[in-house]
C-alpha positions in Angstrom: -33.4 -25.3 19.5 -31.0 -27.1 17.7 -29.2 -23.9 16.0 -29.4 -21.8 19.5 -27.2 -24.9 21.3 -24.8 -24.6 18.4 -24.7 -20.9 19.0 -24.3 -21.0 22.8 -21.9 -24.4 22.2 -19.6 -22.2 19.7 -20.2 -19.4 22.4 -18.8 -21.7 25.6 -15.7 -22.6 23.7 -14.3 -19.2 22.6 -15.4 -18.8 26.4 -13.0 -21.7 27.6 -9.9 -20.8 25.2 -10.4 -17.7 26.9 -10.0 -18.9 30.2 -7.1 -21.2 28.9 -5.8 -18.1 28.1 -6.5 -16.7 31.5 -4.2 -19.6 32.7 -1.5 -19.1 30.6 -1.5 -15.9 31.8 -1.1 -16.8 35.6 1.8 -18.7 34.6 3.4 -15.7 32.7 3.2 -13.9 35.9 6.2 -16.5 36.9 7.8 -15.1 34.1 7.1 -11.8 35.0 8.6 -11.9 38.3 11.3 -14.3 37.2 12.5 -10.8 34.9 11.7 -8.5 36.7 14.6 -9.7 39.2 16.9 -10.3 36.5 16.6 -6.9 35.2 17.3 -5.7 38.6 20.9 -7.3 39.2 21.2 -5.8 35.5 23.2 -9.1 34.2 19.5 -10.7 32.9 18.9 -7.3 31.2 18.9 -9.3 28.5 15.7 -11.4 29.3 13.4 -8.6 29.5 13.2 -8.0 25.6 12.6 -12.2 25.1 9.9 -11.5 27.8 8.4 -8.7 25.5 8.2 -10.5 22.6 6.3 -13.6 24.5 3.9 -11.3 26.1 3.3 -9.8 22.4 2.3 -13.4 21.2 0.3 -14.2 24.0 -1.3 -10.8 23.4 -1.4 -11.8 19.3 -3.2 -15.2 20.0 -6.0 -13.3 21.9 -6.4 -10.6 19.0 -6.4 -13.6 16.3 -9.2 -15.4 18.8 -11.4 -12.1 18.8 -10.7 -11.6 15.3 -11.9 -15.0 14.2 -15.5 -14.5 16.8 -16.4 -11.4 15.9 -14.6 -10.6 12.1 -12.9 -7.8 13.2 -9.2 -7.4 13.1 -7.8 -5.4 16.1 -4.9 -3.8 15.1 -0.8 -4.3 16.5 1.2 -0.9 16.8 4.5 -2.3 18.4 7.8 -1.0 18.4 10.4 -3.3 16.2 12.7 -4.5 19.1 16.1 -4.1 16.8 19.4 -3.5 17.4 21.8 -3.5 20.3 20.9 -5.2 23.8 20.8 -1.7 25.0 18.4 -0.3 22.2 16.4 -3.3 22.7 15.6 -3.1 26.0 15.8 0.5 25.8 12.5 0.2 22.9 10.8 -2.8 25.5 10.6 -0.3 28.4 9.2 2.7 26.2 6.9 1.1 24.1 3.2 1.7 25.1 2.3 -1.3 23.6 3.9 -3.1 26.6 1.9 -1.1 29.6 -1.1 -2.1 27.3 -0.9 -5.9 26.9 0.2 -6.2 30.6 -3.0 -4.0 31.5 -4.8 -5.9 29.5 -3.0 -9.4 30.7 -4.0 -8.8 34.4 -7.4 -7.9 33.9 -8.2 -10.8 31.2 -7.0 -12.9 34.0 -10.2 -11.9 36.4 -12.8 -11.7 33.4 -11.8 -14.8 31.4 -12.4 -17.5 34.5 -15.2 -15.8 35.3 -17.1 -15.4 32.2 -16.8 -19.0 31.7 -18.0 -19.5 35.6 -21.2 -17.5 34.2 -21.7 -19.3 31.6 -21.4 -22.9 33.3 -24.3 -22.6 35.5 -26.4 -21.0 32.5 -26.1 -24.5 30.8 -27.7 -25.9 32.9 -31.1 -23.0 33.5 -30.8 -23.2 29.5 -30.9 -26.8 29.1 -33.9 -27.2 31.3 -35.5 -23.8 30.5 -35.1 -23.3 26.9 -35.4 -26.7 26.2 -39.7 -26.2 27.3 -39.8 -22.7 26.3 -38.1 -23.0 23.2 -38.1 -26.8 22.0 -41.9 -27.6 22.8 -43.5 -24.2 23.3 -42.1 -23.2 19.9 -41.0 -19.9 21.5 -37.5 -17.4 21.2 -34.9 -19.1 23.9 -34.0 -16.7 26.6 -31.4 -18.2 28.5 -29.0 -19.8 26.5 -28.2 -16.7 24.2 -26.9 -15.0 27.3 -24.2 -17.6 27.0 -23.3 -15.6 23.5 -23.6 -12.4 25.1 -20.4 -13.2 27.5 -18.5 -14.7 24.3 -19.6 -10.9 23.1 -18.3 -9.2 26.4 -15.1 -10.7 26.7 -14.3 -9.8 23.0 -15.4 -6.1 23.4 -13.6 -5.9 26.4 -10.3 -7.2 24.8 -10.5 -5.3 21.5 -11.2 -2.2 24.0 -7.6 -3.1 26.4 -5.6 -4.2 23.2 -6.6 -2.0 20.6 -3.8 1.1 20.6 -4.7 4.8 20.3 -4.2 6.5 17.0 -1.2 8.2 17.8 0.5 4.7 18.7 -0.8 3.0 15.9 0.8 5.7 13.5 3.9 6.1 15.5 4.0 2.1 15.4 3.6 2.8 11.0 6.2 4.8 11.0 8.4 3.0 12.5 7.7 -0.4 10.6 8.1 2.2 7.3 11.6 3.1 8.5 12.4 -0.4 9.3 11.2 -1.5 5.8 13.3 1.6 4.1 16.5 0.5 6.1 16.0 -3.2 4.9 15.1 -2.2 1.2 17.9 0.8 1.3 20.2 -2.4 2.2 19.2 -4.4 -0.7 19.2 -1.7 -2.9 22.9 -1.3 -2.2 24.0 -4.4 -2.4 22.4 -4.8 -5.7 23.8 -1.7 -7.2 27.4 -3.3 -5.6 26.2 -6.5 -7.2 25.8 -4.7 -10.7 29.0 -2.4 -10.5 30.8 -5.9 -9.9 29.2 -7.3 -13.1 29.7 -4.6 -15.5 33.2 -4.6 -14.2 33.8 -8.1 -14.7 32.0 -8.0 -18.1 34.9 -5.1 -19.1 37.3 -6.8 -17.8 36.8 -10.4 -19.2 35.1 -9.0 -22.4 35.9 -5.4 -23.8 39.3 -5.5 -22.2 40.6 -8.2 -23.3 39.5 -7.5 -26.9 40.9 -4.2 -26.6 44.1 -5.8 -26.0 43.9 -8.7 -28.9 43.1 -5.6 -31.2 46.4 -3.2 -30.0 48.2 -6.7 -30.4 46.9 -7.4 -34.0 47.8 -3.6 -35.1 51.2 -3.7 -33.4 52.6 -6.7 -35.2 50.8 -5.4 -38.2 52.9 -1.9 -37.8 55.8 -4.4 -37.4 55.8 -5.8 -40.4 54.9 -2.6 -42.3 58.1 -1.2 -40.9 60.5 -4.1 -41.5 59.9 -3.5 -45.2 56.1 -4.8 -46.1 57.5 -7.6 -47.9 54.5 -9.9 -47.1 51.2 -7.7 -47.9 49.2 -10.9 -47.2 50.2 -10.8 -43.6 49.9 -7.3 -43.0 46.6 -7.8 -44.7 45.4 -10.5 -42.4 46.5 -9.0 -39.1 44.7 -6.0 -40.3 41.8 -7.6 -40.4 42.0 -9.5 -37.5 42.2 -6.3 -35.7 39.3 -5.0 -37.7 37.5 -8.3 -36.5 38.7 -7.8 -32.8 37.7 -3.8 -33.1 33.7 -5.5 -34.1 33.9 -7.7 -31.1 34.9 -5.5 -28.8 32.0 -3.0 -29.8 29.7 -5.6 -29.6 30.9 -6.3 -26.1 30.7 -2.4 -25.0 27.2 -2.7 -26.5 25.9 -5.5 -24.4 27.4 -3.9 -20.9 25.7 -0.9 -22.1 22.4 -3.0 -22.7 23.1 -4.2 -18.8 22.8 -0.4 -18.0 20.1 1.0 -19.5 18.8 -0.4 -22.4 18.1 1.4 -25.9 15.4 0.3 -26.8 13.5 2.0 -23.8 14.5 5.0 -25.1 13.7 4.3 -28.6 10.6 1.9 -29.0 9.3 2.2 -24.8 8.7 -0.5 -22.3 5.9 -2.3 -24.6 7.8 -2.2 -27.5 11.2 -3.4 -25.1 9.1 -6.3 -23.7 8.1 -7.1 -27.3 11.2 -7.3 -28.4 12.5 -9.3 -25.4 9.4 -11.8 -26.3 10.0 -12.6 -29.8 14.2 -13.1 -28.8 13.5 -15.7 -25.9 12.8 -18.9 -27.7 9.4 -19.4 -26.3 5.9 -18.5 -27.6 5.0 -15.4 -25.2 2.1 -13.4 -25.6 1.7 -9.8 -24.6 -0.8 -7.8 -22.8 -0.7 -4.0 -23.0 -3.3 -2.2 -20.7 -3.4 1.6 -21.3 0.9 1.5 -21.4 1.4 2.3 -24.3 0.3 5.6 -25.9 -0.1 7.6 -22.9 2.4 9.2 -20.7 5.9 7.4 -20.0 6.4 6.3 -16.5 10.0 7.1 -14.9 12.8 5.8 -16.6 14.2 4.1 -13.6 10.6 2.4 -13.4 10.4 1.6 -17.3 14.4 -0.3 -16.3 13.2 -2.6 -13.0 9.8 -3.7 -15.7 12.3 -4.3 -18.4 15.2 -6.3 -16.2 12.2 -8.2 -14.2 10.7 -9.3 -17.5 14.0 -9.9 -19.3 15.4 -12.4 -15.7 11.8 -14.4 -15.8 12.3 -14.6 -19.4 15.6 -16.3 -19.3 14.9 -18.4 -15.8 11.3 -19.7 -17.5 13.5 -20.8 -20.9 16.3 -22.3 -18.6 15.0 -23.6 -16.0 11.3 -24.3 -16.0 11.4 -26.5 -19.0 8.5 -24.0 -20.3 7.5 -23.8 -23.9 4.4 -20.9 -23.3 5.0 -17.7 -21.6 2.6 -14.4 -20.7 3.3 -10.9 -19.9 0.9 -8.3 -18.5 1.4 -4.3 -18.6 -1.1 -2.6 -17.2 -1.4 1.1 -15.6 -2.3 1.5 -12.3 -3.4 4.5 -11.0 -0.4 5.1 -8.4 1.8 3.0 -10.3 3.1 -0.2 -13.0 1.5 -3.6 -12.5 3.2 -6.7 -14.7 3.3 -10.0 -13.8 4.8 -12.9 -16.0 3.5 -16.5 -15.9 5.2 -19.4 -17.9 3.5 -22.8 -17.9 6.7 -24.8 -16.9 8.2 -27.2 -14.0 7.4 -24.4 -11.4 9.2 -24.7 -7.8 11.5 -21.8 -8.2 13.6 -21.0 -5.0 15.2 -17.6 -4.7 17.4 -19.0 -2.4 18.8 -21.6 -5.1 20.4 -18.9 -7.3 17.7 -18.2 -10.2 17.9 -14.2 -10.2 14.8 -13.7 -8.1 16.6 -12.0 -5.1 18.0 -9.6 -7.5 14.9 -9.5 -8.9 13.3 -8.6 -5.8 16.3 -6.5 -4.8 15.4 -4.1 -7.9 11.9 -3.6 -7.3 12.5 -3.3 -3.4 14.5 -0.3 -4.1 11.9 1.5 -5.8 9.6 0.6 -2.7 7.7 -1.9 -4.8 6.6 -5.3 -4.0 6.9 -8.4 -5.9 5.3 -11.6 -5.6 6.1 -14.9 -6.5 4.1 -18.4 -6.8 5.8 -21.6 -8.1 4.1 -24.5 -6.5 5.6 -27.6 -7.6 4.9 -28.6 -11.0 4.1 -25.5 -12.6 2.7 -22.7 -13.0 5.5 -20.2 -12.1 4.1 -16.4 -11.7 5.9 -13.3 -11.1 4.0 -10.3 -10.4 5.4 -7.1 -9.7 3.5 -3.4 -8.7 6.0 -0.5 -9.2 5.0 2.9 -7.8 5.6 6.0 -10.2 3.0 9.2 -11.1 2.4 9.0 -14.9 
């Protein structure tokens, strides 16, 4: 007896949220109207898309309410309202997702209040009735689990009213896919501006100016060869100052070329890269190959976002997170590159506070991967990155 009143109890208050719901939704109607005659004179066109987007949450709380009684998601396929007022209320008006929650808000309105009437007066038959029939007769009660069957109705009948059609559920895909593109073809660009910047400030700061030091040193060196080479010592020593400068300026040319595309991915792969890149960044990191190496190469521009990733969580985990311990994984997925990098430092990285993860981020985005990061406070700080390619 005890378990069928928590049942019918847990029953009657999805019941009564639903007819709080109900309410809410007579008090939308307001809102409704309110719109409705502001879209008319034209000038409040631009309520209409707010208006949208609040029905779509009331619409959201009911599918999270169902989802939590019965375990089963019910989907969303809406149309992203973006762009101009126009476009916006333009997408509002078109989007079969609106006719649907507003179907579905003016019928929840009748069947919410009165499942919960329903179920009031079967309290009270239950009480009374199952309480002999089930509590002292030892027998299966009869009224109250009617009181779970109206909990049941009223989330059939909303996952039947919200749930979209396939062909609005796709449509609703493709349209969050060519949202997703235009934000990742957008950070993809900025980071390829962000790296053009670099390697032309690293020219210009670097190479260049060594470049210049080195057509200095042999010009007064050619100077004092012409004017009779009376000192050898000095056209020795600006000779090798320019030899020096020459040195410096190929090792600067070699690092922006690093910055490019590295070498060693060429030469040793992106196991051996990360290797290297472990044993050069001051802390005691451990590698994990799983089926990387040896097999097929994934893409080069894959093998690059793996190597940069590793390289910027290297250098922020050795800077930053006051870490002494570091560990990469590489492991082969079958539609892609999985790595993740976890140091055992301070944790509480921000990408917002300048530490490479938006680039980071920026780099794998473009190659329509995903990247997650956790850093609660005090540590542990993991990156971990899935990277589509066909091996």
């Amino acid at each position: 007896m005890r378990e069928t009143i928590g049942r019918a109890d847990r029953a009657s208050m999805q019941l009564l949220m639903g007819a709080g719901l109900a309410l809410l939704s007579y008090v939308f109607v307001g809102v409704l109207l309110f719109t409705a005659v502001a879209s008319l004179i034209v000038i409040g066109l631009g309520v209409l898309p707010e208006t949208v987007l609040m029905l779509r949450r009331i619409a959201g709380h009911k599918r999270r309410q169902v989802a939590q009684w019965s375990g089963t998601r019910i989907p969303e396929a809406y149309t992203p309202l973006t762009g101009t007022l126009v476009e916006r209320v333009r997408k509002a008006v078109k989007d079969p997702g609106t006719y649907r929650d507003l179907r579905w808000l003016a019928l929840h309105f009748v069947y919410g209040f009165a499942l919960l009437y329903a179920a009031l007066p079967l309290w009270v038959i239950g009480v009374i009735v199952d309480g002999v029939w089930c509590g002292l007769l030892r027998r299966r009660a009869v009224v109250l689990p009617l009181i779970v069957r109206l909990a049941e109705l009223d989330a059939r009948w909303s996952r039947a009213l919200l749930k979209p059609s396939a062909e609005d559920e796709r449509n609703a895909e493709l349209a969050e896919r060519v949202e997703e593109l235009t934000e990742t073809r957008a950070g993809a660009v900025a980071a390829h501006g962000a790296e053009l910047r670099r390697i032309e400030r690293d020219l210009h700061d670097g190479t260049q100016a060594r470049l210049v030091a080195l057509s200095m040193r042999i010009g007064l060196a050619k100077r004092a060869h012409d004017q009779g080479g009376t000192d050898p010592d000095t056209v020795r020593r600006l000779l090798d100052d320019a030899q020096d400068q020459a040195e410096e300026a190929l090792t600067e040319l070699r690092h922006v070329v690093r910055g490019i595309h590295p070498p060693i991915l060429t030469d040793r792969g992106l196991v051996g890269a990360v290797r290297a890149l472990a044993a050069s960044s001051g802390l005691e990191v451990s590698v994990r190959d799983d089926g990387v190496e040896g097999g097929a190469r994934a893409p080069a521009a894959v093998e690059a976002a793996a190597y940069f990733v590793v390289a910027e969580a290297l250098t922020n985990a050795a800077k930053h997170s006051g870490a002494h311990a570091a560990r990469i994984e590489l492991a082969r997925a079958p539609r892609g590159l999985r790595l993740c990098v976890r140091d055992e430092g301070e944790g509480g990285a921000d990408e917002a506070g300048g530490s490479g993860l938006l680039g980071m981020r920026r780099r794998v985005a473009a190659l329509d991967g995903t990247m997650d990061v956790t850093s609660p406070a005090g540590g542990p700080t993991e990156i971990g990155v899935e990277l589509p390619c066909v091996w």
